[in-house]
C-alpha positions, 0 to 999 in steps of 0.5 A: 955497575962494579957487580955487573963488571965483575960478572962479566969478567967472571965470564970471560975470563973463567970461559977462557980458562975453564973451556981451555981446562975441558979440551985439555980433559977430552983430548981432542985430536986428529981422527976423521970425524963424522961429518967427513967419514959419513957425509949424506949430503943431509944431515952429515955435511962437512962446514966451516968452523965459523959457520958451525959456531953461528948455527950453534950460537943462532940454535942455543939461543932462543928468546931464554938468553933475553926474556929468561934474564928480563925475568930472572933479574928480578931477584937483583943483582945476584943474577949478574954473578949467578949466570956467569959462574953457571955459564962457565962451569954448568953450561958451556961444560954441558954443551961442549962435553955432549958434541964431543961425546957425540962426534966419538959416537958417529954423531949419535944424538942425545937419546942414542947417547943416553941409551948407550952410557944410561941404558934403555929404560933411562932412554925411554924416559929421556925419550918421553922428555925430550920430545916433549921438550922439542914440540914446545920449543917449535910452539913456543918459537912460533909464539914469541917472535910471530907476537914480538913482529905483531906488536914491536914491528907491525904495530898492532894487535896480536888478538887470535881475530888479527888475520895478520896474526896467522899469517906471521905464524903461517909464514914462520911455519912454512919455514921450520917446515923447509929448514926441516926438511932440506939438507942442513946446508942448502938453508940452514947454512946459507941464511944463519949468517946474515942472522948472526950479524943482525943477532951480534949488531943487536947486541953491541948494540944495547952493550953500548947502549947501557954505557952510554945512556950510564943506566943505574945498576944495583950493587951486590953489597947494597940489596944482599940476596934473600928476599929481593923478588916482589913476588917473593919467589924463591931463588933456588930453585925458581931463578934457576928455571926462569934464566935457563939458556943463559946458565944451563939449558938441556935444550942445547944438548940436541944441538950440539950433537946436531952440530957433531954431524957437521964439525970438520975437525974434533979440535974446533970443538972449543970455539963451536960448543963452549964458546958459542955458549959463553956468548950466549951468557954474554947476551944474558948479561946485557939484557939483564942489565938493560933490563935492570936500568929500564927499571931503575929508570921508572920505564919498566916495573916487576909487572911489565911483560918481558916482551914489553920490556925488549921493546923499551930497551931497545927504542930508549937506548937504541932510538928508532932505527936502531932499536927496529934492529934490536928488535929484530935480533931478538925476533930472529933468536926464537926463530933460529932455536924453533928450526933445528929444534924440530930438526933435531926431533925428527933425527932422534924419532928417525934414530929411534924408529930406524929410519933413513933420513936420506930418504926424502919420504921418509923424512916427510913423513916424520915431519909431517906427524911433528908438525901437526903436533906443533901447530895443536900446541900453538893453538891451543896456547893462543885460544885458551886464557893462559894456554901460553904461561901453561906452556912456557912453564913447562917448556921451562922446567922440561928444558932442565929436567933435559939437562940432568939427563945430559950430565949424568951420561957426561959424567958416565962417559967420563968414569969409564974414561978415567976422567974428573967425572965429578965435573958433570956430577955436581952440576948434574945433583944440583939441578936435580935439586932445581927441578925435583924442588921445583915441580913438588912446590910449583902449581904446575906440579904438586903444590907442595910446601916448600919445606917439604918440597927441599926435603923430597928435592934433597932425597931424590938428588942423593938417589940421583948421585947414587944412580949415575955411579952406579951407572958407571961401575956398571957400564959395559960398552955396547 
């Protein structure tokens, strides 16, 4: 267990520090924020520090943060140190600079941010990915925890002829439609907290749980790095897409500036987005390593779907009960990222269209369009042989092409601040490499070799550099 303890002090500690080191960047400081200057009684609403912290932390983390790492752990024990170095200095960075670069910009979300520091035509881009990104996290997450509730809680058959079936998804729809549609803290606020104490008890949980059975762990030093994954899949950049809420994940951009709109103070910043997502590491971490002893042990093997494997971590450490708790912590987690996802794709499309959302028709009409677009997505994925890896893998490469766009207006935004900028540059080139070489090699994309695949990835990275420098030089404040 030395090289998973390791990893968890690389996370604490270096979130500690690191986060303390990116608000001393930004100078929070005393100016009324958006929330107060704004309040819609909608979407602009004052709340409580802790309640913020737990709808970001409840909004980040989908099933990425469990099934991501159940996947990701695969490569071997490379992932315990890989996932806390990149939570620290990739993700909670990310997550922290966009909602603070949001609460100076009237709570602007991420597009009208990408538009400001990108300019328009990177905007239309960006515009095209991310509601792409947001109608597949509302298919997924109606997916995944309605499949989980099916065969982990109800115990049968989640066949597209099980009628319980859709009325699990039917129940989970109703509810993304109310959680969208309602002020953020008539349903939003009232009910997260209960989920984020069955999320934290989950969690301690198999934390314990992983002590006290003593599950077996891989060392570093003992299996080395290269050539550990029974499929021989590359680690840069297939682990990197495969365990993305956990390290770096574009998807929590749109939250964080979701969440702008309801941060009383610019000072809480640290604890509501950095902190939150090194939380979300720490739930990486866990499931990783419950995920590696259920292995080890012969309970699980490569083949085992990720679904399979959160229900035998749960019942083999947990016993019955409390692995019925577990399981629904894990149910919850899609759930709560699926709402604010189509909220936030309604905020964006009402921001790009000009619409006012204090206008109850207008914010029905929006949503009914969005709506419509999910429920096509989830059919399409459960009637068609394959329809739902089709859509996860997009839904995964998408959710990282996301996170470029982010550091490089993070990294805009701070050279015209006079600010270490290099901080948002390099994590910024090297998911470029991530999802360039990715999508060349992958059959979802061009099928490239890979070879030729790290030759383009590197060219298309050493554009990227140059253009968002370039972007800085150039920008003139609108």
């Amino acid at each position: 267990m030395i090289t998973f303890l390791i990893g968890l002090f690389l996370l604490l500690a270096g979130g500690a520090i690191y986060g303390r080191f990116c608000e001393r960047i930004f100078r929070p400081d005393s100016r009324e924020t958006p929330a107060v200057r704004l309040n819609d009684g909608v979407d602009y609403v004052p709340m409580k520090k802790w309640k913020n912290s737990l709808i970001q932390l409840l909004n980040i983390a989908g099933t990425g943060p469990i099934l991501g790492p159940i996947q990701g752990i695969l490569f071997g024990p490379i992932a315990f140190l890989t996932i806390p170095i990149g939570c620290v200095l990739g993700g909670a960075f990310h997550d922290y600079m966009s909602g603070m670069i949001s609460l100076r910009n009237d709570g602007a979300q991420m597009p009208s941010l990408i538009r400001r520091y990108l300019g328009k035509h990177t905007y239309l881009i960006y515009n095209l990915f991310v509601c792409l990104l947001m109608l597949l996290v509302g298919a997924v997450f109606i997916y995944t925890p309605g499949d989980l509730f099916l065969t982990q809680i109800l115990k049968t058959d989640n066949g597209i002829g099980n009628p319980v079936l859709w009325l699990v998804y039917g129940a989970i729809f109703v509810y993304y439609i109310v959680a969208t549609l309602f002020p953020i803290d008539k349903i939003i606020g009232k009910i997260y907290p209960i989920f984020g104490g069955i999320l934290i008890l989950s969690a301690i949980g198999v934390w314990i749980g992983l002590f006290v059975k003593g599950y077996p762990l891989d060392e570093i030093w003992d299996t080395g790095v290269a050539g550990l994954h029974p499929q021989g899949l590359h680690f840069i950049p297939v682990f990197f897409v495969t365990v993305a809420c956990g390290i770096v994940s574009g998807f929590h951009s749109t939250q964080a500036t979701l969440i702008a709109r309801t941060t009383e103070h610019e000072k809480e910043g640290r604890m509501t987005f950095y902190n939150m997502m090194i939380v979300e590491g720490l739930i990486a971490m866990i499931w990783a390593a419950a995920a590696m002893g259920v292995m080890k042990l012969g309970l699980a093997d490569a083949e085992t779907s990720p679904t399979e494997v959160v229900g035998i971590v749960a019942k083999h450490l947990l016993g019955s009960v409390g692995g019925i708790v577990a399981i629904i912590g894990v149910i919850v987690l899609p759930i709560t990222s699926g709402d604010t996802a189509l909220r936030s794709l309604r905020l964006m499309t009402a921001d790009a269209l000009q619409l006012d959302q204090s206008k109850k028709k207008n914010r029905l009409a929006l949503s009914l369009v969005i709506f419509v677009v999910v429920a096509a997505l989830l059919l399409f994925s459960k009637m068609n042989a394959g329809g739902f890896n089709i859509l996860w893998r997009y839904f995964a490469w998408a959710n990282q092409t996301i996170a470029v766009f982010a550091f490089a207006m993070i990294a805009v935004y701070m050279q015209r601040k006079k600010q270490p900028y290099v901080l948002a540059l390099v994590p910024g080139m090297f998911y470029m490499f991530v999802i360039s070489s990715f999508i060349l090699n992958a059959a979802i994309g061009f099928h490239l070799s890979w070879t030729l695949s790290y030759v383009i990835g590197g060219v298309l990275t050493v554009v990227y550099a140059w253009a968002v420098l370039a972007w800085g030089r150039n920008y003139k404040e609108m």
